[in-house]
Backbone as numpy.savetxt, mean C-alpha at the origin, in Angstrom:
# Nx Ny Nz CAx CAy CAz Cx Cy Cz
14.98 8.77 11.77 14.94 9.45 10.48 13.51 9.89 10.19
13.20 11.14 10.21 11.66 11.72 9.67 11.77 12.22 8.37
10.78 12.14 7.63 10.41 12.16 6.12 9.05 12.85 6.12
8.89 14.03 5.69 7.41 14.24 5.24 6.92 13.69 4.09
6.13 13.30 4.31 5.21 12.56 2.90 3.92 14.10 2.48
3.71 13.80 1.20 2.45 13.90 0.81 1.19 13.19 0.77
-0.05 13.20 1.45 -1.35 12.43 1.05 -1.46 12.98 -0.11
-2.06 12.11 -1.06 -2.84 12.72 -2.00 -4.05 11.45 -2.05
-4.98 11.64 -2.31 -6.04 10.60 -2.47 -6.13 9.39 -1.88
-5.48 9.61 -0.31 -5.13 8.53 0.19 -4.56 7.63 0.25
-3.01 8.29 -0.65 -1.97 7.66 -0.76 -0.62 8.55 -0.47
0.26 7.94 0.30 1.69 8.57 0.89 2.95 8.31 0.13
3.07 9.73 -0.55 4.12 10.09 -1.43 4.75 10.84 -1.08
6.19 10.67 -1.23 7.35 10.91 -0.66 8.47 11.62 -1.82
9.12 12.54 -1.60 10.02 13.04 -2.92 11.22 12.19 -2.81
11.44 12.25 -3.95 12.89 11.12 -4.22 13.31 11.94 -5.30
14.82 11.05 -5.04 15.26 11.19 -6.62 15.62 9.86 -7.19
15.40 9.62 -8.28 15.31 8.07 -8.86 16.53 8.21 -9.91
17.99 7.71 -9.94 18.71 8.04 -10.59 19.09 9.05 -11.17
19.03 9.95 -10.64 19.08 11.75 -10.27 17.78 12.07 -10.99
16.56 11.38 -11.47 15.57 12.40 -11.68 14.42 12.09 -10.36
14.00 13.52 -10.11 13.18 14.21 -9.47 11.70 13.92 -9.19
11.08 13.50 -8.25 9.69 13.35 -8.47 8.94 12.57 -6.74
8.07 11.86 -7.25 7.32 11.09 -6.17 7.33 9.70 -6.42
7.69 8.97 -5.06 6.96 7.54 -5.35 6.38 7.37 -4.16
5.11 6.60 -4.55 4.26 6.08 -3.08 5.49 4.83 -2.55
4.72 5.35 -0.87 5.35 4.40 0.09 4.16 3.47 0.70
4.23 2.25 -0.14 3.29 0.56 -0.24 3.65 -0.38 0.52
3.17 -0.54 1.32 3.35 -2.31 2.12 2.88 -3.15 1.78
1.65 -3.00 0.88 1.05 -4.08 -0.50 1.93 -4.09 -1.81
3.27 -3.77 -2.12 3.68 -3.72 -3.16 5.19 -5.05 -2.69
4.66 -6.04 -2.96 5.74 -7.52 -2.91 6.96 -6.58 -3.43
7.29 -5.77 -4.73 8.63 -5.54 -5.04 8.44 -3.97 -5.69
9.63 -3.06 -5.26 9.53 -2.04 -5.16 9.93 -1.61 -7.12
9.25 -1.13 -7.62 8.72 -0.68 -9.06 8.61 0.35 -9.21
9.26 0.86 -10.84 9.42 2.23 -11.55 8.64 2.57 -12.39
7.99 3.78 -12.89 6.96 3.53 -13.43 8.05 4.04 -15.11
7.58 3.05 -16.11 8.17 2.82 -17.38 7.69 4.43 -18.24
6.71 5.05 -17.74 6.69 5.80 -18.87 7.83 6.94 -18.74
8.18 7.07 -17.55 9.45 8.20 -17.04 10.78 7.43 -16.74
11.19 6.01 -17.19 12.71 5.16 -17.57 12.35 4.61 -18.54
12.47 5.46 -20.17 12.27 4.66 -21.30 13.41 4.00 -21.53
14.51 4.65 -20.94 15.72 3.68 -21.34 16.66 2.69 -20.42
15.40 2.48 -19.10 15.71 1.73 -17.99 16.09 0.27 -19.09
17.04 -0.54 -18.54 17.65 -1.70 -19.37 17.85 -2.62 -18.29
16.75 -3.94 -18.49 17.02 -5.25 -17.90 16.54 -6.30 -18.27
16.97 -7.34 -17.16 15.60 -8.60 -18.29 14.51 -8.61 -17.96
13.35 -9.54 -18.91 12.09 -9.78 -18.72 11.65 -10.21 -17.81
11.02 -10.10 -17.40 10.24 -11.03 -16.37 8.38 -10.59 -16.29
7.97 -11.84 -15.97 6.19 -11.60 -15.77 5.85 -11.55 -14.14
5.03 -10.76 -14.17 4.31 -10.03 -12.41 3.35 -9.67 -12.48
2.50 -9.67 -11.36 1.27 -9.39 -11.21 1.49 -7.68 -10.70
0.09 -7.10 -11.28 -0.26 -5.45 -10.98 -1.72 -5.15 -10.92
-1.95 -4.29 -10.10 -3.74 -4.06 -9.78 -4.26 -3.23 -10.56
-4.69 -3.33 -11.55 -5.73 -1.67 -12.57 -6.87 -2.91 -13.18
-7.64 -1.87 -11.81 -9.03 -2.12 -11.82 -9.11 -3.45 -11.36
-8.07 -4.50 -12.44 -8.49 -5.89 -11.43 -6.89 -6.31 -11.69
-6.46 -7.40 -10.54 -4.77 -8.16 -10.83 -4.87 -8.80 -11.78
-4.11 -8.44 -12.59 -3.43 -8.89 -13.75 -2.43 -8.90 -13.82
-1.43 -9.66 -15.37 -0.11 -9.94 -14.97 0.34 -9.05 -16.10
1.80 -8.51 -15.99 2.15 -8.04 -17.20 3.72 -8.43 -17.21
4.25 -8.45 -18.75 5.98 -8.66 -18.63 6.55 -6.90 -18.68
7.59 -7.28 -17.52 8.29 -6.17 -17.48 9.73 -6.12 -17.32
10.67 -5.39 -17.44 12.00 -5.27 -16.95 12.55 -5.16 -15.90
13.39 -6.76 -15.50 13.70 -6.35 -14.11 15.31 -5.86 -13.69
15.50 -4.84 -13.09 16.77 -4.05 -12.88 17.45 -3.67 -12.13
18.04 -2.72 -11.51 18.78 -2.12 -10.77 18.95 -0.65 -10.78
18.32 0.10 -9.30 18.62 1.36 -9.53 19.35 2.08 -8.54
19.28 3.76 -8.11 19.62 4.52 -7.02 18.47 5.25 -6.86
18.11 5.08 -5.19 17.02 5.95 -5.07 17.43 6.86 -3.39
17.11 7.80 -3.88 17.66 9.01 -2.45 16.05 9.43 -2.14
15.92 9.43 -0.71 14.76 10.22 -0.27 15.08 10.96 1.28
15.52 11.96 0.96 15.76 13.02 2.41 16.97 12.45 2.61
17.18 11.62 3.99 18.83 11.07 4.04 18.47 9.56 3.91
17.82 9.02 3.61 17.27 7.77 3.52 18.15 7.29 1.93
19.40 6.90 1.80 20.19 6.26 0.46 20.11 4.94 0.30
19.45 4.51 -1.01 19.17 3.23 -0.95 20.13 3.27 -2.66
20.93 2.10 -2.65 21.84 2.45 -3.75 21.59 0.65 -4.50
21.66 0.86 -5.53 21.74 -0.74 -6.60 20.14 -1.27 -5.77
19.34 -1.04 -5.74 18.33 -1.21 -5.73 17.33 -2.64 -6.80
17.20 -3.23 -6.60 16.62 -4.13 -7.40 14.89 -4.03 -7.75
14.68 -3.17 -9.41 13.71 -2.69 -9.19 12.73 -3.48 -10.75
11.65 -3.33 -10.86 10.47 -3.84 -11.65 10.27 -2.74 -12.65
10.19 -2.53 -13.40 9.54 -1.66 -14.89 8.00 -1.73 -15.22
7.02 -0.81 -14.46 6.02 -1.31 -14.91 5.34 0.19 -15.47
4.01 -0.36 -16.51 3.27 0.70 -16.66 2.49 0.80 -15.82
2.61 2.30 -15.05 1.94 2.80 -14.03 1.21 4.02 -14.15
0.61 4.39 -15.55 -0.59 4.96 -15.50 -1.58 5.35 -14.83
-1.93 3.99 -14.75 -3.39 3.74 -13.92 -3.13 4.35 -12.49
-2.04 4.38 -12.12 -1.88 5.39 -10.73 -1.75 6.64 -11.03
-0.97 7.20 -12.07 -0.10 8.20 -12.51 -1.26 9.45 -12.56
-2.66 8.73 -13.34 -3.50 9.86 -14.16 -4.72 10.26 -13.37
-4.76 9.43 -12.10 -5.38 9.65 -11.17 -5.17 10.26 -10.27
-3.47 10.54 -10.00 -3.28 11.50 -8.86 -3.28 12.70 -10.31
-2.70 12.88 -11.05 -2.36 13.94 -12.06 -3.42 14.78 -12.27
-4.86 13.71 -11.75 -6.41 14.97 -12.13 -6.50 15.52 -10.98
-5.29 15.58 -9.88 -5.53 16.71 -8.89 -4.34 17.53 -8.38
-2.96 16.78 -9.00 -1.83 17.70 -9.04 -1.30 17.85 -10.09
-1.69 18.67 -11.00 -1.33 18.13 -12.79 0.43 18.06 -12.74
0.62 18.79 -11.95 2.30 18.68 -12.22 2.98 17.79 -11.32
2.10 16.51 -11.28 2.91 15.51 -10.55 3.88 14.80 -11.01
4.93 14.09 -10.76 5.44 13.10 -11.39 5.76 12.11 -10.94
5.03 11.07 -11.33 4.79 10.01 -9.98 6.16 8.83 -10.88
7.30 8.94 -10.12 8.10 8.06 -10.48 8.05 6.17 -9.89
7.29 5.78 -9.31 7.16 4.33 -8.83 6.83 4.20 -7.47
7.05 3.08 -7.16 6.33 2.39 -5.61 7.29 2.06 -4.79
7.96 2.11 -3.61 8.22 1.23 -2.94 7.82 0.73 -1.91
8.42 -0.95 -2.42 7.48 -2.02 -1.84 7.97 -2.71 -0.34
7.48 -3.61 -0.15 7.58 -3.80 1.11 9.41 -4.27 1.08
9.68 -4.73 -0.23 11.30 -5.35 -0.22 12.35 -4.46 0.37
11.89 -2.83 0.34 12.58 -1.61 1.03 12.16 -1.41 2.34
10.78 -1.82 2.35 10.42 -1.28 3.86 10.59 -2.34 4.81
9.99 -3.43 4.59 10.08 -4.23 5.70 11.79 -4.62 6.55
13.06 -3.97 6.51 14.34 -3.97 7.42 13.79 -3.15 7.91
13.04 -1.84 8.51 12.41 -0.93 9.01 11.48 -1.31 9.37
11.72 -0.01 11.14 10.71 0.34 12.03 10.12 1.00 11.51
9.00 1.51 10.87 8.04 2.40 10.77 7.02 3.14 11.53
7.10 4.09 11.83 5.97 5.15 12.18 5.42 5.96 11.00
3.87 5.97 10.89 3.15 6.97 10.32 1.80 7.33 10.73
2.76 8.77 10.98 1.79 9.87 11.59 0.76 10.28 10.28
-0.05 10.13 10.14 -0.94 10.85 9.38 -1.65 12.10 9.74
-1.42 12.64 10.71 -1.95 14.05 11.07 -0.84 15.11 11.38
0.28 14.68 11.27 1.46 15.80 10.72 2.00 15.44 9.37
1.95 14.60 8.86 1.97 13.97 7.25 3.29 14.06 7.56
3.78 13.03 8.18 4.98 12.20 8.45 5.45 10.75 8.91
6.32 10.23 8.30 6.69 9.07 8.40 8.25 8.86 9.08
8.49 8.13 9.97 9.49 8.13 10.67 10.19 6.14 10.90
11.44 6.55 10.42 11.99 5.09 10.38 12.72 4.72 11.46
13.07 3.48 11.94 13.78 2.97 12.85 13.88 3.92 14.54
12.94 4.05 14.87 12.76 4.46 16.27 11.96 4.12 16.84
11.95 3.83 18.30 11.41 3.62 19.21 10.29 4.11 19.30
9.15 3.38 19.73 7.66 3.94 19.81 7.41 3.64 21.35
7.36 4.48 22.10 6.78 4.88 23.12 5.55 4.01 23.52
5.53 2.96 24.61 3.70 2.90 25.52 2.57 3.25 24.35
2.70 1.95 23.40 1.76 1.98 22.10 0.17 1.40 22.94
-0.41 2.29 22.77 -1.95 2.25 23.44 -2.54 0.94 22.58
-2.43 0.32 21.48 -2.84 -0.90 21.01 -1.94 -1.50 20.33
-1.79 -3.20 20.67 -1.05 -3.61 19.70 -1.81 -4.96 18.71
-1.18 -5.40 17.71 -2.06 -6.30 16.87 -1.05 -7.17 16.19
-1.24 -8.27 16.25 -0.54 -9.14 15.03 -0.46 -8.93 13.66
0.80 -9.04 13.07 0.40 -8.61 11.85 1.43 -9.81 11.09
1.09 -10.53 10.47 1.93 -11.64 9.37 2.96 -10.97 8.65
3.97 -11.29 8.83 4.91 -10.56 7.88 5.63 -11.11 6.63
5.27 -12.59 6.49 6.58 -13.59 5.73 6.38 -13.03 4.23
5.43 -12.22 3.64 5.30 -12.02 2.32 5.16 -10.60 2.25
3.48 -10.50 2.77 2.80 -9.03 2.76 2.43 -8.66 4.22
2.80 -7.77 5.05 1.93 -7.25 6.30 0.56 -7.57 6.00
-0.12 -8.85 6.81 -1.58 -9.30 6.97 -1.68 -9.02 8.06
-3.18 -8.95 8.61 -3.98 -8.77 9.57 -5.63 -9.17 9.71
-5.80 -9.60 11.20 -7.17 -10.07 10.89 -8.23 -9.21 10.66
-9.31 -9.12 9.97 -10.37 -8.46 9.50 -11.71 -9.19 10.09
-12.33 -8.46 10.68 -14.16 -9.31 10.91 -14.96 -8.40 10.27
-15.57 -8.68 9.12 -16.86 -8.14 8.40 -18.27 -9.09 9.21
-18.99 -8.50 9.25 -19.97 -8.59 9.77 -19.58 -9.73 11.48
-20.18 -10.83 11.57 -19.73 -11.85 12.03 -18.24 -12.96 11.66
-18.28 -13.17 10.92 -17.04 -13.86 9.97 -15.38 -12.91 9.95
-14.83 -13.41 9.93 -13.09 -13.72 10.42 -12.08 -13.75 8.71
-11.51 -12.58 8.57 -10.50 -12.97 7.32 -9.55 -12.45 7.80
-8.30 -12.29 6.47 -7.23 -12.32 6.30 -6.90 -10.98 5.78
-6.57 -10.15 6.15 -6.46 -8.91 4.84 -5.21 -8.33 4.88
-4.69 -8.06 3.63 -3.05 -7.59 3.40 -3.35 -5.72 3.66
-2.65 -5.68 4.55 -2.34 -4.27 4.95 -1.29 -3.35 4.30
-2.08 -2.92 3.35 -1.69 -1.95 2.54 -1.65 -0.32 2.47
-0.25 0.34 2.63 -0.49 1.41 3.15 -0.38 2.86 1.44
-0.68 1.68 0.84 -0.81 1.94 -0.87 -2.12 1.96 -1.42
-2.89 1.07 -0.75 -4.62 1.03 -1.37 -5.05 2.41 -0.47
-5.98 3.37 -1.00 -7.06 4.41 -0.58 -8.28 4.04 -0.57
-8.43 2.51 -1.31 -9.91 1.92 -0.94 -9.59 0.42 -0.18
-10.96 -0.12 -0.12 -10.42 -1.88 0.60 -10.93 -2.46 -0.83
-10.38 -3.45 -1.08 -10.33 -4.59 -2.18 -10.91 -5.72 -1.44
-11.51 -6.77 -2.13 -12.44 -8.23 -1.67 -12.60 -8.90 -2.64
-12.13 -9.90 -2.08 -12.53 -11.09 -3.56 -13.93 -11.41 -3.97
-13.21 -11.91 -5.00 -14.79 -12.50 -5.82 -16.28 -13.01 -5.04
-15.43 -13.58 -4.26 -16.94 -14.57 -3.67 -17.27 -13.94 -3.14
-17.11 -12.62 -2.46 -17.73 -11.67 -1.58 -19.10 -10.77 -2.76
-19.30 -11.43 -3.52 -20.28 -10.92 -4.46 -21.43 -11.63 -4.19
-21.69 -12.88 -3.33 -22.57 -13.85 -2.96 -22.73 -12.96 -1.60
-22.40 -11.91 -0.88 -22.76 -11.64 0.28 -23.89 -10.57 0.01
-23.88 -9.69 -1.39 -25.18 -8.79 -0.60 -25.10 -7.53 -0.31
-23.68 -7.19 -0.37 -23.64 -5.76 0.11 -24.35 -4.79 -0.64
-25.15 -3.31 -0.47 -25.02 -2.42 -0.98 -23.96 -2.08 -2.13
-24.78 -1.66 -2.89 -24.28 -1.19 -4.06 -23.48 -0.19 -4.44
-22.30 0.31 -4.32 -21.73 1.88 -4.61 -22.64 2.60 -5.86
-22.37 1.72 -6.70 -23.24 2.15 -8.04 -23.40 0.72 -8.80
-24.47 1.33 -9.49 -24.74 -0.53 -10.08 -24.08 -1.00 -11.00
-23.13 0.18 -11.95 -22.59 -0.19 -13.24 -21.17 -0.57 -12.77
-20.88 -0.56 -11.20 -19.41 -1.38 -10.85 -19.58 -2.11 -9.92
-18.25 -2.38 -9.52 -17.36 -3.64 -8.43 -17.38 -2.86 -6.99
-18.40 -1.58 -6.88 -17.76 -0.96 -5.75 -19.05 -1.09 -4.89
-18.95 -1.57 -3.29 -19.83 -1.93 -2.36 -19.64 -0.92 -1.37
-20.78 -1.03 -0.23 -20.37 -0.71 0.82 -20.21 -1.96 1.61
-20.01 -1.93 2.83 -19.64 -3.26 3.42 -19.86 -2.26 4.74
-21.42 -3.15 5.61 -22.08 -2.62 6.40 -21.66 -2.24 8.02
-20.68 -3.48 8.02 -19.95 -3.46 9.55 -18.64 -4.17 9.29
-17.52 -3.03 9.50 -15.96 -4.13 9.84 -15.26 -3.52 10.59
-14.77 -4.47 11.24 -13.72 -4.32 12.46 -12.40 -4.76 12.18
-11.84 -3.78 12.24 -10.05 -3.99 11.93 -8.70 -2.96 12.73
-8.45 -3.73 13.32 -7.10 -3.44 14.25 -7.75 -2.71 15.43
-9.06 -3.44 15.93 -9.77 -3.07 17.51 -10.58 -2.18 17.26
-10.76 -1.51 15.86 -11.98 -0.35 15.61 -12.80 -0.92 14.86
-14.22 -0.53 15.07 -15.24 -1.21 14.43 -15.70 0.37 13.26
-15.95 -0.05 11.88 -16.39 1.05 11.05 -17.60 0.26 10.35
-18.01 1.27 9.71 -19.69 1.42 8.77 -19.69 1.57 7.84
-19.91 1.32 6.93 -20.43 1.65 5.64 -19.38 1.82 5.07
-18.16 0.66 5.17 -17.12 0.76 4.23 -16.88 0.57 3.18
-15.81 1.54 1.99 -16.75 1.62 0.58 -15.57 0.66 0.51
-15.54 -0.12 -0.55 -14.76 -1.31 -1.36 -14.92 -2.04 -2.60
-13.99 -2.29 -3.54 -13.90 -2.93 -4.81 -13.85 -3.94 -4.92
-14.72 -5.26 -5.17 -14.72 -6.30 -5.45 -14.61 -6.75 -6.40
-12.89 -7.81 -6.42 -12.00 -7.84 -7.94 -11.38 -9.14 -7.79
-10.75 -9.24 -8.64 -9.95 -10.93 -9.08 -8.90 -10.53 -8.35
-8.77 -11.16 -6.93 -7.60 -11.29 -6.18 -6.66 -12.47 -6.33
-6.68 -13.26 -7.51 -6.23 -14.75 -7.88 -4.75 -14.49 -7.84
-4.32 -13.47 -8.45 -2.77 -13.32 -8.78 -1.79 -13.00 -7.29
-2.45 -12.17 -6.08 -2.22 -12.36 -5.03 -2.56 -13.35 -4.21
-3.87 -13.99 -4.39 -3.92 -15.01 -3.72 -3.50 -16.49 -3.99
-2.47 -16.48 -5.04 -1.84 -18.04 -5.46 -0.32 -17.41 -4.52
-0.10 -16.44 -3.67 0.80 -15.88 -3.12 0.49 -16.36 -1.72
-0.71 -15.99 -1.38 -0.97 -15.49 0.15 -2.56 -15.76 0.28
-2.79 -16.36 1.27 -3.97 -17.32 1.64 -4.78 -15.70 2.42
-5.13 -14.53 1.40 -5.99 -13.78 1.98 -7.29 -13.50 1.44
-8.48 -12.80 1.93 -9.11 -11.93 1.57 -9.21 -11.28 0.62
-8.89 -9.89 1.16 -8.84 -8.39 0.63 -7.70 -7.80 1.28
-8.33 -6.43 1.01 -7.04 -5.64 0.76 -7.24 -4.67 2.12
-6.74 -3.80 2.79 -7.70 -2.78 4.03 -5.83 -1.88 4.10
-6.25 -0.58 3.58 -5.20 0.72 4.02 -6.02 1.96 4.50
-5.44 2.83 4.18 -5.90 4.06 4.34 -7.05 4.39 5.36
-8.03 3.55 4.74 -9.67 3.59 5.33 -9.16 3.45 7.08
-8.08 2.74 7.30 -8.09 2.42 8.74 -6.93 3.14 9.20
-5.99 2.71 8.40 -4.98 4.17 8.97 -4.65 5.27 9.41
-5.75 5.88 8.86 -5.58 7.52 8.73 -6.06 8.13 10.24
-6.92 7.01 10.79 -7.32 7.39 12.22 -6.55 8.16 13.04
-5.08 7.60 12.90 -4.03 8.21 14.19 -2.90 7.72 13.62
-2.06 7.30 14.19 -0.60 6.67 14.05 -0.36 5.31 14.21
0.37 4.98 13.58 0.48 3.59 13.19 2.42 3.24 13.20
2.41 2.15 13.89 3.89 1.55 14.01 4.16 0.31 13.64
4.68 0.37 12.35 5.34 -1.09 11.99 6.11 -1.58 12.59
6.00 -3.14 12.92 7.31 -3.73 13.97 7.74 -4.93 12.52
8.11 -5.33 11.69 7.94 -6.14 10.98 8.69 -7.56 11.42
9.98 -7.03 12.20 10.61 -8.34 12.89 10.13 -8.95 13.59
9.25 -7.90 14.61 7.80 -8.81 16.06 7.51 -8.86 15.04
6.98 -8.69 13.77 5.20 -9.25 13.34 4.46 -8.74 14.66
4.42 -7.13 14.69 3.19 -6.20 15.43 3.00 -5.08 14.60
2.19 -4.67 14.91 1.65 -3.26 14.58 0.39 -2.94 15.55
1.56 -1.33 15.98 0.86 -0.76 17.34 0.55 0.56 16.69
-0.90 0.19 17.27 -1.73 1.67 16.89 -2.50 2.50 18.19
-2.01 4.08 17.45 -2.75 5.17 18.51 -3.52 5.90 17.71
-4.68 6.05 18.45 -5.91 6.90 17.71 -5.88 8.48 17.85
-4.81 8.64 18.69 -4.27 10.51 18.96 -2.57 10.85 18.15
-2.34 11.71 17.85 -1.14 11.76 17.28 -0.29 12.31 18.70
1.22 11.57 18.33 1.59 12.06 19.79 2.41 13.77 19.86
């Protein structure tokens, strides 16, 4: 099954229809449960529940949890079990470069992970349940919660949730005792001088250093690492191996 996505800001959005209305939701492997954004289902109806969400830093908010229909190309996903959240903080950021976006929600890994995944990022396509060909690298990747993978910043060894939803890398708190370069002085944003992730070594990687507490009472990680490493070539989710095989050429 192939799907063209949209990049926009280093995030892969896909057209759907969300209970017959029309729009985009990003496709997240950092998103634990796949979520609607509340300002476009005012009259989505379920119960409460409290969850953690990332703007600017994880925090928790109460939201409605429900049931929907979501169609994308031939991809039918029906009674869907979905989250109500305010999603602004994504919404107004892609909107200052496609004003006529309409970013209807996320789905999270609870949709993706029964799927093979391929994503091509240099034909801006994503392809489900097929066979990947003599994958030129392969890598461990943790699957029991969030797709993790190992990360080496400088010398030192972490954990980082592979997120194909973040456009920057995220780092916890204590990584504020390391030193990095400054993005700017009035924020949380570093460079991070040398990291190596999934057999490629990069430079001067830019990243937000934030309260990862609400994911990490989840998952014994780090940070966060998408896009920045993705976008290289093609990438194949195995989620049942727990692999992910990467090529640095598109095939």
């Amino acid at each position: 099954m192939k799907i063209p996505f949209e990049l926009l800001s280093g995030i892969i959005l896909l057209d759907v229809s969300v209970n017959g209305k029309c729009g985009k939701m990003a496709f997240d492997t950092g998103a634990m449960q796949t979520c609607l954004n509340r300002s476009h289902f005012e009259d989505f109806e379920g119960e409460r529940k409290e969850v953690s969400k990332f703007d600017g830093a994880v925090k928790t908010e109460t939201t409605v949890k429900g049931k929907c229909d979501i169609q994308c190309q031939d991809w039918n996903l029906s009674d869907i079990p979905v989250i109500l959240l305010d999603m602004d903080y994504v919404e107004k950021p892609l909107k200052a470069v496609r004003p006529d976006l309409l970013f209807l929600g996320t789905m999270g890994i609870d949709l993706i992970r029964s799927h093979k995944v391929l994503l091509n990022y240099a034909t801006s396509e994503l392809i489900l349940d097929e066979e990947f060909s003599a994958p030129a690298e392969t890598y461990e990747m943790h699957t029991d919660i969030l797709p993790v993978v190992d990360v080496s910043i400088g010398e030192e060894s972490y954990k980082f949730v592979l997120d194909t939803g973040a456009n920057t890398c995220m780092l916890e708190d204590s990584f504020k005792q390391k030193g990095f370069p400054a993005g700017n002085a009035a924020s949380a944003v570093v460079q991070i001088p040398k990291m190596t992730a999934l057999g490629k070594e990069y430079s001067d990687v830019m990243a937000v250093i934030t309260d990862m507490s609400a994911i990490q009472s989840k998952l014994p990680v780090s940070g966060v690492i998408g896009y920045q490493i993705l976008k290289d070539g093609i990438s194949y989710f195995d989620f049942e191996a727990g692999k992910i095989f990467i090529g640095r050429k598109a095939r």
